[in-house]
PDB file of N, CA, C and O in Angstrom:
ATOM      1  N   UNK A   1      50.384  50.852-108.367  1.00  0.00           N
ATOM      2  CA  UNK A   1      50.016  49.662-107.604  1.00  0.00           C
ATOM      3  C   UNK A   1      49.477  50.102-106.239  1.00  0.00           C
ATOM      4  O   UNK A   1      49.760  51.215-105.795  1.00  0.00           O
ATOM      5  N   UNK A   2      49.013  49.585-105.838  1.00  0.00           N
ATOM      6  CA  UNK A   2      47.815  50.014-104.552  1.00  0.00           C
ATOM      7  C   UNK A   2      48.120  49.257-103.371  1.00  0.00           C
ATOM      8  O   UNK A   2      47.890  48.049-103.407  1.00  0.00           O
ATOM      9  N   UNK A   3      48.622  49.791-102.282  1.00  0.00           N
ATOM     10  CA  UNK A   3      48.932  49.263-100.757  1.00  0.00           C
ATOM     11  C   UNK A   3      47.580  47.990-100.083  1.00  0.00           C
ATOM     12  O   UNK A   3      46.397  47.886-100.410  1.00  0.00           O
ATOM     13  N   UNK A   4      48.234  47.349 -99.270  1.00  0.00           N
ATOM     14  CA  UNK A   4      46.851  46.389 -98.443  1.00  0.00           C
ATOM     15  C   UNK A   4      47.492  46.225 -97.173  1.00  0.00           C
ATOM     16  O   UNK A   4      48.653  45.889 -96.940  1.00  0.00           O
ATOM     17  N   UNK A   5      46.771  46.448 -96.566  1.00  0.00           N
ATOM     18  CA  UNK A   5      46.708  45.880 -95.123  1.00  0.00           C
ATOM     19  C   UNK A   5      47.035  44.707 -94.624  1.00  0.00           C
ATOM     20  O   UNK A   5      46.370  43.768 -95.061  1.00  0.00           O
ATOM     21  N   UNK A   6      48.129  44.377 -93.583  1.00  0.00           N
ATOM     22  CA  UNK A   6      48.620  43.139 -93.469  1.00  0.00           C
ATOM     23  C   UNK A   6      48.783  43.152 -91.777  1.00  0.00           C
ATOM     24  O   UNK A   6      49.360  43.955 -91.043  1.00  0.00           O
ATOM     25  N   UNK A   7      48.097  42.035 -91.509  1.00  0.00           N
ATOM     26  CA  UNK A   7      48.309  41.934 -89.782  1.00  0.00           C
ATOM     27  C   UNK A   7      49.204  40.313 -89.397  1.00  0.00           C
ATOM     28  O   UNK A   7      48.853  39.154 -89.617  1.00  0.00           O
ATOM     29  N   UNK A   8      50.699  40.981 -88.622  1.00  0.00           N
ATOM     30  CA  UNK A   8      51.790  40.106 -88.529  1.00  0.00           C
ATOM     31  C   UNK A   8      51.490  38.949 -87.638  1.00  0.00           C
ATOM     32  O   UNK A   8      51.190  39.097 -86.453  1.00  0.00           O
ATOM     33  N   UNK A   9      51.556  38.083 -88.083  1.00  0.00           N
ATOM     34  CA  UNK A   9      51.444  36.845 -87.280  1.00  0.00           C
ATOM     35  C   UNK A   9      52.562  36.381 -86.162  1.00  0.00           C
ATOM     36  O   UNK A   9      52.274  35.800 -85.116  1.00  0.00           O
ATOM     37  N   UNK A  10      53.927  36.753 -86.588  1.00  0.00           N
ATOM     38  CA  UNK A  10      54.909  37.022 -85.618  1.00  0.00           C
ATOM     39  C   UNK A  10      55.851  38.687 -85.890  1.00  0.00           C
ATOM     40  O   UNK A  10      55.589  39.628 -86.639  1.00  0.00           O
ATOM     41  N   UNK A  11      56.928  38.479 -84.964  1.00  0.00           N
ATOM     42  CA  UNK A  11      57.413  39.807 -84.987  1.00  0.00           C
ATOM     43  C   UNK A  11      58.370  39.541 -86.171  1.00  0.00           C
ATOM     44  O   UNK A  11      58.901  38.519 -86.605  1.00  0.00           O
ATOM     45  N   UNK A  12      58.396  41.049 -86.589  1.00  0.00           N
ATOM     46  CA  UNK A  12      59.163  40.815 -88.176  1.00  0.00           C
ATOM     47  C   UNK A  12      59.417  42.613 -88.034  1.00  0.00           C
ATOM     48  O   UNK A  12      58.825  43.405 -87.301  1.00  0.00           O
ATOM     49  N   UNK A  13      60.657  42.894 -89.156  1.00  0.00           N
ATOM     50  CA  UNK A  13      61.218  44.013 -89.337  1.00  0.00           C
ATOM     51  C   UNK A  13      61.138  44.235 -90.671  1.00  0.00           C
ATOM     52  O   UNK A  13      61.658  43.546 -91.548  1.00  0.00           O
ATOM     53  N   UNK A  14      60.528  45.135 -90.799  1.00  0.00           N
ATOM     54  CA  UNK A  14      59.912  45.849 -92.098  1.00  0.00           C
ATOM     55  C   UNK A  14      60.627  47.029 -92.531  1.00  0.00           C
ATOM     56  O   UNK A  14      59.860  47.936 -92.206  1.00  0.00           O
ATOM     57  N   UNK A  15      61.656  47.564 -93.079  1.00  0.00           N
ATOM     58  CA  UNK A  15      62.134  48.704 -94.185  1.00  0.00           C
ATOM     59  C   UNK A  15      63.074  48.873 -92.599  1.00  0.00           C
ATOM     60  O   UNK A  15      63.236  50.091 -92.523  1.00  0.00           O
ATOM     61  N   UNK A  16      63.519  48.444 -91.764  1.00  0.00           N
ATOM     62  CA  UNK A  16      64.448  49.052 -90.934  1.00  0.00           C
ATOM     63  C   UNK A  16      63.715  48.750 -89.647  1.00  0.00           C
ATOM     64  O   UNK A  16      64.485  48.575 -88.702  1.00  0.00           O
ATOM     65  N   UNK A  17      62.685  48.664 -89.418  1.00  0.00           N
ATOM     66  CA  UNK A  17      61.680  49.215 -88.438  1.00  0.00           C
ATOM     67  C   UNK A  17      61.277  47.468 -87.841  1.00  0.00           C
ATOM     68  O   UNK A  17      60.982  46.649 -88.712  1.00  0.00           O
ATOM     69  N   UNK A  18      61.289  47.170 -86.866  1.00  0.00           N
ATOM     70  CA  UNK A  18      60.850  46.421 -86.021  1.00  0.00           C
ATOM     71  C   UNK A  18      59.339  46.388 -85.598  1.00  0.00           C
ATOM     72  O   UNK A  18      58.750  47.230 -84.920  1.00  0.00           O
ATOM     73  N   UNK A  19      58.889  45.344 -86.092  1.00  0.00           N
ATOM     74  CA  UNK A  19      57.196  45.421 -85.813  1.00  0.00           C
ATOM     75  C   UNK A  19      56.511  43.814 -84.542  1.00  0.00           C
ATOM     76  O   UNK A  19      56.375  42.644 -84.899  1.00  0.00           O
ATOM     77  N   UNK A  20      56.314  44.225 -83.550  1.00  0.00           N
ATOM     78  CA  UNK A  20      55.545  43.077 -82.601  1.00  0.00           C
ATOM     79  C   UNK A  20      54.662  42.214 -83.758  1.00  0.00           C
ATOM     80  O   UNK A  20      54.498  42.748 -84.855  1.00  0.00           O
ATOM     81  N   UNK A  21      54.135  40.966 -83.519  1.00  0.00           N
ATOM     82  CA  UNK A  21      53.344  40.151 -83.651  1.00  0.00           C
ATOM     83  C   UNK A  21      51.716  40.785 -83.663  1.00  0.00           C
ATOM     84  O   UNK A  21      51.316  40.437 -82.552  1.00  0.00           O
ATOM     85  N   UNK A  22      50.925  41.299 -84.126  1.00  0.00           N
ATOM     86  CA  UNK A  22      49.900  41.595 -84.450  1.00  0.00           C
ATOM     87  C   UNK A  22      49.673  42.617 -84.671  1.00  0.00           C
ATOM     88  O   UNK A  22      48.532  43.080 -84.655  1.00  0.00           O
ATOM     89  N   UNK A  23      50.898  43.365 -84.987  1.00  0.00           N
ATOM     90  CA  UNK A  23      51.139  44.437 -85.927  1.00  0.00           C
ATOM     91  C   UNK A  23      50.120  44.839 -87.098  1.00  0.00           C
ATOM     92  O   UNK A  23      49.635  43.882 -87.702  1.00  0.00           O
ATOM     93  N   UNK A  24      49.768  45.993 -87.462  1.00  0.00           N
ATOM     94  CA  UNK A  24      49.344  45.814 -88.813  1.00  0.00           C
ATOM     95  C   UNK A  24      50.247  46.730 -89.653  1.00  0.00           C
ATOM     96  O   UNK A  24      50.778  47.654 -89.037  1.00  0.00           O
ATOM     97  N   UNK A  25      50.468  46.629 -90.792  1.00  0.00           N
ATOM     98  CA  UNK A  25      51.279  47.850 -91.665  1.00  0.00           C
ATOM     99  C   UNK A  25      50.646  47.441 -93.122  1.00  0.00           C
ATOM    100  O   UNK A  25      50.271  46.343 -93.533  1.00  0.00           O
ATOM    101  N   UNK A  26      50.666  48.674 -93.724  1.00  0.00           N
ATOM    102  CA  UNK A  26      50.239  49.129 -94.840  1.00  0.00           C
ATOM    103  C   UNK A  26      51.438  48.598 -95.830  1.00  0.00           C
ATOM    104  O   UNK A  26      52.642  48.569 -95.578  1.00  0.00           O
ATOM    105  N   UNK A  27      51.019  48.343 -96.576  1.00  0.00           N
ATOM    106  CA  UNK A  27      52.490  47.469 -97.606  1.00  0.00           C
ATOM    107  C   UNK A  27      52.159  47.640 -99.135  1.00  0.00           C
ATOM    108  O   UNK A  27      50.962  47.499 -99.382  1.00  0.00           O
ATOM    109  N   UNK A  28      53.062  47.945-100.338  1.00  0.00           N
ATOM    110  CA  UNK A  28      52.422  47.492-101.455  1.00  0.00           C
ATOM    111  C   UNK A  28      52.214  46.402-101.734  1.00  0.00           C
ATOM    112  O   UNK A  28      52.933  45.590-101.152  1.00  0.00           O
ATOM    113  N   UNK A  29      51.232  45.868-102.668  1.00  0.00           N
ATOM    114  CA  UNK A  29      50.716  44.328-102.977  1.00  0.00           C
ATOM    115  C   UNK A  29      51.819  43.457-103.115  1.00  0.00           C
ATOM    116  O   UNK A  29      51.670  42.349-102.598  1.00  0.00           O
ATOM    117  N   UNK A  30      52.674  43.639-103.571  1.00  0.00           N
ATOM    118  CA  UNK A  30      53.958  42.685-103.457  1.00  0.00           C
ATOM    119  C   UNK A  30      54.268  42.580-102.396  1.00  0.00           C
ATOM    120  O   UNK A  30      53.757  41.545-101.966  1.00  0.00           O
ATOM    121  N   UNK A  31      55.084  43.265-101.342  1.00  0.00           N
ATOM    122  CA  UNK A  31      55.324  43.134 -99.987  1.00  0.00           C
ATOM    123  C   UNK A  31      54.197  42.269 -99.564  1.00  0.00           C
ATOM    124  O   UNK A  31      54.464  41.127 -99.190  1.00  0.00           O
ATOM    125  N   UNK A  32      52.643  42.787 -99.584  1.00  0.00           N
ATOM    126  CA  UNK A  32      51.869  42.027 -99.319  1.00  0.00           C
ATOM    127  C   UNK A  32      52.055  40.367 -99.113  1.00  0.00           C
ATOM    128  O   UNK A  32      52.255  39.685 -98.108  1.00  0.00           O
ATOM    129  N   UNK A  33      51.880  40.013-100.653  1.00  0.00           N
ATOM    130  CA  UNK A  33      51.807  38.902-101.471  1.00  0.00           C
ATOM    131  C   UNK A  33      53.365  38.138-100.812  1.00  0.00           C
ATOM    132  O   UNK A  33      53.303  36.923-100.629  1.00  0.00           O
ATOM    133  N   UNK A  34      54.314  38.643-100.573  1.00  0.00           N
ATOM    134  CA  UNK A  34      55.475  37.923 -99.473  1.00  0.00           C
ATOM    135  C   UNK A  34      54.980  37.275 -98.410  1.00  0.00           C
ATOM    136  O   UNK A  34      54.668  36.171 -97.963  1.00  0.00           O
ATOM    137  N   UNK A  35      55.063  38.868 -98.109  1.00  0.00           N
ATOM    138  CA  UNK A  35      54.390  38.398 -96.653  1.00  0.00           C
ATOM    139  C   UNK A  35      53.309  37.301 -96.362  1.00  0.00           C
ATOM    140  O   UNK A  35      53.638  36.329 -95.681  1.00  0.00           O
ATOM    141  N   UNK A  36      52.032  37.415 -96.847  1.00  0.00           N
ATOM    142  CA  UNK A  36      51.466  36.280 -96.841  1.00  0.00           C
ATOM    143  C   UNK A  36      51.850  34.523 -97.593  1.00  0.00           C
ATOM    144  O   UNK A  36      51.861  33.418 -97.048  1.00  0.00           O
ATOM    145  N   UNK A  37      52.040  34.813 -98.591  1.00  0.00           N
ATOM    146  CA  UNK A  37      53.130  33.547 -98.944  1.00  0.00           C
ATOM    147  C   UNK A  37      54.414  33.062 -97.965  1.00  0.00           C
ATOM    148  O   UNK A  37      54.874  31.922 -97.914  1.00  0.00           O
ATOM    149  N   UNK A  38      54.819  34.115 -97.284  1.00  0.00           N
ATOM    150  CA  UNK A  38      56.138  33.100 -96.242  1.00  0.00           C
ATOM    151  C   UNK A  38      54.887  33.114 -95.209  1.00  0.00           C
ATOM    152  O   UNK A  38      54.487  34.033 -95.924  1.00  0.00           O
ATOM    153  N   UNK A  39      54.124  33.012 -94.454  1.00  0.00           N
ATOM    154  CA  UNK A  39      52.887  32.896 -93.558  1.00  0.00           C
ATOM    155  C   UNK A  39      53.800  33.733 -92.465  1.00  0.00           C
ATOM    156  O   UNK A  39      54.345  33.198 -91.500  1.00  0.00           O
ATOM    157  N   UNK A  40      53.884  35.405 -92.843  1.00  0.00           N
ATOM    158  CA  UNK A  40      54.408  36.081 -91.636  1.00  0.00           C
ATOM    159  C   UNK A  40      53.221  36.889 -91.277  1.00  0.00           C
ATOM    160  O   UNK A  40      53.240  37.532 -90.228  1.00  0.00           O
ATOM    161  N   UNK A  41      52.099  36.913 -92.128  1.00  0.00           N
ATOM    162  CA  UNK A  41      50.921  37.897 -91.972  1.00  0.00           C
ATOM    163  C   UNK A  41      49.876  37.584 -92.806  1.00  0.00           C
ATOM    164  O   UNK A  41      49.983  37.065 -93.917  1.00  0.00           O
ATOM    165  N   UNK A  42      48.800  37.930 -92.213  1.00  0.00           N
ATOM    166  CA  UNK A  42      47.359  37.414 -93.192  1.00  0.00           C
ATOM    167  C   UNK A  42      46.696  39.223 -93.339  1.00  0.00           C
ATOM    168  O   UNK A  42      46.678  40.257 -92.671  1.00  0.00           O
ATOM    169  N   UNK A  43      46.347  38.842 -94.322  1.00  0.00           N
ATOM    170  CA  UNK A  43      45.373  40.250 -94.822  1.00  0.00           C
ATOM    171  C   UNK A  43      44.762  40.849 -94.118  1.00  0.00           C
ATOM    172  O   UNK A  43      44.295  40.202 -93.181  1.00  0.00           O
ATOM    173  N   UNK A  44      44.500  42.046 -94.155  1.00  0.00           N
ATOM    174  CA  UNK A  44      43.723  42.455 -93.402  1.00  0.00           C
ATOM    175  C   UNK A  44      42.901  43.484 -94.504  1.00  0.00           C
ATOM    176  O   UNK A  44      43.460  44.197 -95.337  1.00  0.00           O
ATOM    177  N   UNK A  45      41.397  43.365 -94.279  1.00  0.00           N
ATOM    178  CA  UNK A  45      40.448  44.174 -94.948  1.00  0.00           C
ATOM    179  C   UNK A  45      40.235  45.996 -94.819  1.00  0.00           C
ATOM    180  O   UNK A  45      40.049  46.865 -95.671  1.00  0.00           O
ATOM    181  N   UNK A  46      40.335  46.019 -93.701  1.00  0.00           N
ATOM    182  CA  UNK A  46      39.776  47.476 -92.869  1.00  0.00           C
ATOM    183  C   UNK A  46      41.440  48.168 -92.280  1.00  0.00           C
ATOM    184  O   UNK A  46      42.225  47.704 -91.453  1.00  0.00           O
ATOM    185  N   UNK A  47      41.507  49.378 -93.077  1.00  0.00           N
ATOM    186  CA  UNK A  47      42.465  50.343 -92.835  1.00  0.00           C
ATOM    187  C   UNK A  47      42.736  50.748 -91.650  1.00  0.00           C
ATOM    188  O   UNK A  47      41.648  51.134 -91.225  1.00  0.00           O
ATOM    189  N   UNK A  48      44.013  51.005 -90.317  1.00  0.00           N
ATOM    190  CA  UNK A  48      44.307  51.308 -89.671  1.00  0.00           C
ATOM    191  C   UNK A  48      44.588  52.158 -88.979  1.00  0.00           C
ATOM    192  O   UNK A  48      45.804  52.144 -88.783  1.00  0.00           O
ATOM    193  N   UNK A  49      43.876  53.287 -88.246  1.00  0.00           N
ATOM    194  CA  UNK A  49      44.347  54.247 -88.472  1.00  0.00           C
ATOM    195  C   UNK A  49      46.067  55.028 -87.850  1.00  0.00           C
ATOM    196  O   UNK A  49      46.429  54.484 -86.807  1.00  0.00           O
ATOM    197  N   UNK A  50      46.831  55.899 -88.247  1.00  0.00           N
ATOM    198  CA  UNK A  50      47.942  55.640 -88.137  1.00  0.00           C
ATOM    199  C   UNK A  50      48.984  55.869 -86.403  1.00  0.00           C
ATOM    200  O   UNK A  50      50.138  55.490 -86.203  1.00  0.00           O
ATOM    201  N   UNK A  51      48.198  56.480 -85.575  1.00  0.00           N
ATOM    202  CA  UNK A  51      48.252  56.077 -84.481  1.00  0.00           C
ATOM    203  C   UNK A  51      48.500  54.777 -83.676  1.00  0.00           C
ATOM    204  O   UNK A  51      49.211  54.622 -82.684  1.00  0.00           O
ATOM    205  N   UNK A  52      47.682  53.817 -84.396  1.00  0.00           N
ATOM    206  CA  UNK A  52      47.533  52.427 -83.949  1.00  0.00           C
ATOM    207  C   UNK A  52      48.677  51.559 -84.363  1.00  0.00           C
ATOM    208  O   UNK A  52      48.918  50.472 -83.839  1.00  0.00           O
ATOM    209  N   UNK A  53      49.313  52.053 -85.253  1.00  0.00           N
ATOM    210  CA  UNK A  53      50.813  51.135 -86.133  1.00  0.00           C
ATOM    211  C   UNK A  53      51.963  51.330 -85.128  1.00  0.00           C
ATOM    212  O   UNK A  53      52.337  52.432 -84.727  1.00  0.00           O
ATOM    213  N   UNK A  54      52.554  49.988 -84.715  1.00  0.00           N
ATOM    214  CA  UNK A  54      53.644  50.298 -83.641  1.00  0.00           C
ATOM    215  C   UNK A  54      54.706  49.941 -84.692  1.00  0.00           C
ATOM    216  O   UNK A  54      54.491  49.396 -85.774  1.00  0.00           O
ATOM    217  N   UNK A  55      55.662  50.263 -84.290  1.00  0.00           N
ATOM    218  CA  UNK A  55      56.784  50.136 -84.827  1.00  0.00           C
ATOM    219  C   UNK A  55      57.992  51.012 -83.869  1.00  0.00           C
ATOM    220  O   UNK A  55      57.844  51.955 -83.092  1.00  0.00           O
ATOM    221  N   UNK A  56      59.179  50.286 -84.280  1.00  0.00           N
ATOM    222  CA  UNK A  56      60.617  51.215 -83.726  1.00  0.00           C
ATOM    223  C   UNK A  56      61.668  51.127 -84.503  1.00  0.00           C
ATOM    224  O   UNK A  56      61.951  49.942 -84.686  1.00  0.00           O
ATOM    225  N   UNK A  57      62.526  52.007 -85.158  1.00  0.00           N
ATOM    226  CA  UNK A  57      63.888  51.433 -85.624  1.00  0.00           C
ATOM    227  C   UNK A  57      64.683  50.521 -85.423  1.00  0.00           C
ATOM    228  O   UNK A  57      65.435  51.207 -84.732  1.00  0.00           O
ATOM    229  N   UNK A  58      65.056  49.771 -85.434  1.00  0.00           N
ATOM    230  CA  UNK A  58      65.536  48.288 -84.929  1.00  0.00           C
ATOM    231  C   UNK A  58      67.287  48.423 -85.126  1.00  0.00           C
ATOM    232  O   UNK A  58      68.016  47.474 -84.838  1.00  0.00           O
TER     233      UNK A  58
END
């Protein structure tokens, strides 16, 4: 199954990790498909590169 790009609409904690509001993270299509179904993040087309991903252990 193949990862997609997801940019957070609010702040949300992902696998442990604490992510700000316009976050983007790489997710498999399910995570995806959550995420956008509870409206915590809308798709994103264009890959991130991995510098740019904030996150912290929460």
């Amino acid at each position: 199954m193949s990862n997609q790009n997801v940019k957070l609409k609010k702040e949300h904690t992902h696998e442990g990790v604490k992510y700000k509001a316009d976050s983007v993270l790489n997710v498999s299509q399910a995570d995806a498909d959550w995420l956008v179904d509870n409206k915590i993040a809308d798709r994103q087309a264009e890959p991130v590169p991995e510098a740019k991903r904030e996150g912290k252990k929460a």
